[in-house]
ZALUMKE-473778 format. One record per residue (C-alpha): residue in one letter; residue number from 0; x, y, z. Coordinates in Angstrom, 1 decimal, m for minus. Layout:
BEGIN
> A,NUM,X,Y,Z
...
END
This chain:
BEGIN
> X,0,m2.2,m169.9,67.3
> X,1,1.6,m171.3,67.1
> X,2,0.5,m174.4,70.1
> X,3,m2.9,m174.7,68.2
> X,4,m0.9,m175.4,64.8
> X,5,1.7,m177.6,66.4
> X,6,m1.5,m179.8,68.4
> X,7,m3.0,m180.4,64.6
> X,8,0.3,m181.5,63.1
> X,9,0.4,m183.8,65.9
> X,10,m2.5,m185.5,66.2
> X,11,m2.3,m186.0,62.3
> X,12,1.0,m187.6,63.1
> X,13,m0.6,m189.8,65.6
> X,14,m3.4,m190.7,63.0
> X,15,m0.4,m192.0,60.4
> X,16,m1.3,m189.1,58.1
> X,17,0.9,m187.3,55.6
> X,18,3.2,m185.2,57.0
> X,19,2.5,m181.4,56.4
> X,20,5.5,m180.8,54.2
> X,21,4.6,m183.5,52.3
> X,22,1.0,m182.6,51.9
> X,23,2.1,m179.0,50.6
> X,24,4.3,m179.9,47.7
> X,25,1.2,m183.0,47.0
> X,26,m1.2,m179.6,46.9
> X,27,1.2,m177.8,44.9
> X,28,1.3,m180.4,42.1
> X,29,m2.4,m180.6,41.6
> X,30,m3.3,m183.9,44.3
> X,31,m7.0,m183.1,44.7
> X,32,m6.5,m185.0,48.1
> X,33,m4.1,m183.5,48.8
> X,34,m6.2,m180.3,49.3
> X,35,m8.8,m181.9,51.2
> X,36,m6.3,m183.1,53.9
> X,37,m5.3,m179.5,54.3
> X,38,m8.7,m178.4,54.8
> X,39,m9.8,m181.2,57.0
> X,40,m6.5,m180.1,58.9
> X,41,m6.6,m176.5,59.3
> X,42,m10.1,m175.3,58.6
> X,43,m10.6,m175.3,62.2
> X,44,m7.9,m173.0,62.7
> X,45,m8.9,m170.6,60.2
> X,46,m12.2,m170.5,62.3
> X,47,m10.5,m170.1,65.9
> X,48,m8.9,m167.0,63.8
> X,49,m12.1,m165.6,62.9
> X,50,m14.1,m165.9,66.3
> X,51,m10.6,m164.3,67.5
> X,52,m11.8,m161.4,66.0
> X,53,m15.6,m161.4,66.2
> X,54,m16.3,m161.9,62.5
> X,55,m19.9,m162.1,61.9
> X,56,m20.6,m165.5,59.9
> X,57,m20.6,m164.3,56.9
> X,58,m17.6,m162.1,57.1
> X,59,m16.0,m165.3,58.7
> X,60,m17.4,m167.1,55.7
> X,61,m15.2,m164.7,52.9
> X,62,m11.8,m164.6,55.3
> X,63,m12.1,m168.6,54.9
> X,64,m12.9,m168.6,51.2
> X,65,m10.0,m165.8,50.9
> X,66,m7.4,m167.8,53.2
> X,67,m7.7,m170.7,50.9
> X,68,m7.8,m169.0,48.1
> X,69,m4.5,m167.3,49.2
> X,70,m3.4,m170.4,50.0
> X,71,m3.8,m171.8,46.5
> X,72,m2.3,m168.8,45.2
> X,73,0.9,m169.1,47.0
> X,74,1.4,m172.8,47.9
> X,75,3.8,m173.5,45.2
> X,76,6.3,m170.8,46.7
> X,77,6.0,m171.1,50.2
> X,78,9.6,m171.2,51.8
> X,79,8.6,m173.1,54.6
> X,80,6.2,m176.2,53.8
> X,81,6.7,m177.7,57.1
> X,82,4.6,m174.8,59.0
> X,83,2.2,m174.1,56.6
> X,84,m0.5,m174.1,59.4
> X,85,1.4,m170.9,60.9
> X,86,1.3,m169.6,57.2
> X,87,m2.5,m170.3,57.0
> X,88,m3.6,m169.1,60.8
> X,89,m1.2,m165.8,59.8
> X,90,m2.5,m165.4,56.5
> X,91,m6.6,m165.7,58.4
> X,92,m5.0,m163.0,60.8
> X,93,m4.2,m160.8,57.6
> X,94,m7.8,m161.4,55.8
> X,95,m10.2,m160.7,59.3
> X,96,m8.1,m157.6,59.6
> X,97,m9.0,m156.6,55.8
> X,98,m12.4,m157.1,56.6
> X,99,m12.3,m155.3,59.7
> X,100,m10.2,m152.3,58.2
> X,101,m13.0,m152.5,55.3
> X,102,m15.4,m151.3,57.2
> X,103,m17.5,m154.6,57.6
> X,104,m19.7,m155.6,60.2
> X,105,m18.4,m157.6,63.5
> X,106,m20.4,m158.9,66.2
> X,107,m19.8,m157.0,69.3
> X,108,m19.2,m157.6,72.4
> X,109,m21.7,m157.4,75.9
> X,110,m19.3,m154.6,76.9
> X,111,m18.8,m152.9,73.6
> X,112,m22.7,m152.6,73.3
> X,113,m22.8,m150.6,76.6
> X,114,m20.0,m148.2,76.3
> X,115,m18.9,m146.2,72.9
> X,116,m17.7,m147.7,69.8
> X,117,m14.7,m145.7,68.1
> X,118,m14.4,m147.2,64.6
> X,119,m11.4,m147.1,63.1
> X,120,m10.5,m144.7,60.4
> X,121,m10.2,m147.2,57.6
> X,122,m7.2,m146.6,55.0
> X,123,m8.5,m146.0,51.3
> X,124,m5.7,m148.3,49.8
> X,125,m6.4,m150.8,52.0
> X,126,m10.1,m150.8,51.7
> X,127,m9.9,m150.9,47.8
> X,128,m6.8,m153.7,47.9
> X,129,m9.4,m155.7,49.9
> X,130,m12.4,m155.0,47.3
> X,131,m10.7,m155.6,44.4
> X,132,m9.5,m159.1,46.0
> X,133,m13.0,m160.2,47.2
> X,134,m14.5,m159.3,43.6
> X,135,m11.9,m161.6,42.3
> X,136,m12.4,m164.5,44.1
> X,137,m16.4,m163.6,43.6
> X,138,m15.5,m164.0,39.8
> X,139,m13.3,m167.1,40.4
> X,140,m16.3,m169.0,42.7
> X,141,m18.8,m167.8,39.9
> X,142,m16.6,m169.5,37.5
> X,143,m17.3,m173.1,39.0
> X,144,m19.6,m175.3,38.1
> X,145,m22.8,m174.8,40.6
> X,146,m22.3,m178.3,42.5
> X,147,m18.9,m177.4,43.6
> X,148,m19.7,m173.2,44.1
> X,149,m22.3,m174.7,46.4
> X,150,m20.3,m177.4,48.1
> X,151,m17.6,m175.0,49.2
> X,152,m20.0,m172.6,50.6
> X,153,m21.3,m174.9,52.6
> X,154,m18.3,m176.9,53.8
> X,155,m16.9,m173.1,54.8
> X,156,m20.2,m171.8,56.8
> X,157,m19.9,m171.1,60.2
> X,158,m22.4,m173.7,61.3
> X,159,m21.0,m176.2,58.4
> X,160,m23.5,m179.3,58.0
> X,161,m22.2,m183.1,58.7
> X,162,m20.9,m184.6,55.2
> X,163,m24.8,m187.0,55.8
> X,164,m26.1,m183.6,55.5
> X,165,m23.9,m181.9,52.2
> X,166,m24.4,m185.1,50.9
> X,167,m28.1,m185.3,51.0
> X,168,m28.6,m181.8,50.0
> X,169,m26.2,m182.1,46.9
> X,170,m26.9,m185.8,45.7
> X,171,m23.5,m186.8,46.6
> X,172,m22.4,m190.0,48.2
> X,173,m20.3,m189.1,51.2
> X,174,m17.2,m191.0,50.0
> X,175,m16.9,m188.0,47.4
> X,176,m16.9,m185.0,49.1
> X,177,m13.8,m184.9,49.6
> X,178,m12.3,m185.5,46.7
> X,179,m14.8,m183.0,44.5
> X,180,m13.7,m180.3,47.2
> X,181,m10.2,m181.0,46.0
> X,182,m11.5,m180.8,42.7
> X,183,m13.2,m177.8,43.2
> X,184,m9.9,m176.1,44.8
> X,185,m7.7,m177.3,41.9
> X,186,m9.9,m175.0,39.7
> X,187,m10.0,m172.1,41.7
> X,188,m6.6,m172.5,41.1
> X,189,m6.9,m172.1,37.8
> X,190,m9.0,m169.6,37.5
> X,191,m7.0,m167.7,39.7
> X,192,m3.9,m167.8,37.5
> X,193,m6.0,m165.4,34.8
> X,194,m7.1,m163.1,37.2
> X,195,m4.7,m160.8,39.0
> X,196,m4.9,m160.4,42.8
> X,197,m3.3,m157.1,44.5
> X,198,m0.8,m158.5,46.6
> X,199,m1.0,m158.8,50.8
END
């Protein structure tokens, strides 16, 4: 993940984009945009993670909602700012193994159909740790107003529509997207900061 992380900060350098340090402490102050160049950055990384590990979609579909819900969580205190896409692909690593200790469905593969499946045992801690986590961001997406609730399930599906297509389907120019996903982020934020998460 390390050369797929250093290939995004790159090309964004290339492109005469932000810097990633920069973009972090932006995020951390509130800079709706700020968010949305993080996520145009490194949701595609998040998803290399999750087809990694054979997530089915909608598995794949919380470990993204959780990684950026981690990531507003913690962004303020992260002691490196500069490799925040080895924090995010790391964190994604941490969440599709959750899932997969959880108990939760993969897809398998052609050689795993033919031949025996050995689960594995899953650990009762973990397994509730990871519950308790996905009913609070379940709470914190409830909390939005539906527009945005819908807007980020659908920029985080595995088969995510064009920004012609989100914006038909919502009413929104394309020009805004971005900014309402910022928006939208910026009050998960909040909400998160009156719910308690169990730590990683």
């Amino acid at each position: 993940m390390e050369n797929i992380t250093s290939l995004t900060d790159r090309l964004s350098a290339r492109r005469g984009e932000r810097g990633t340090e920069a973009l972090v402490a932006a995020a951390a102050a509130g800079e709706p945009q700020a968010w949305s160049q993080l996520i145009d950055r490194y949701a595609v990384l998040i998803r290399s993670v999750c087809r990694a590990h054979r997530l089915a979609e909608s598995d794949a579909d919380d470990v993204a909602q959780l990684t950026w819900l981690r990531a507003v969580e913690h962004i303020a205190r992260l002691r490196d700012p500069d490799r925040f896409g080895a924090w995010i692909a790391t964190t994604a690593r941490h969440e599709c193994l959750r899932v997969l200790r959880g108990g939760r469905r993969v897809v398998p593969t052609a050689d795993e159909i033919q031949g025996p499946l050995f689960a594995e045992h899953a650990d009762p801690d973990e397994t509730a740790i990871a519950e308790e986590r996905r009913a609070a961001v379940r709470s914190a997406l409830a909390a939005l107003p539906p527009r945005q609730r819908t807007l980020l399930r659908l920029l985080h599906a595995e088969s995510a529509p064009s920004y012609e297509a989100i914006g038909g389907t919502l009413g929104m120019p394309v020009g805004s997207i971005g900014p309402t996903r910022g928006r939208a982020l910026e009050r998960l934020r909040r909400e998160l900061q009156h719910a308690t998460l169990p730590a990683a």
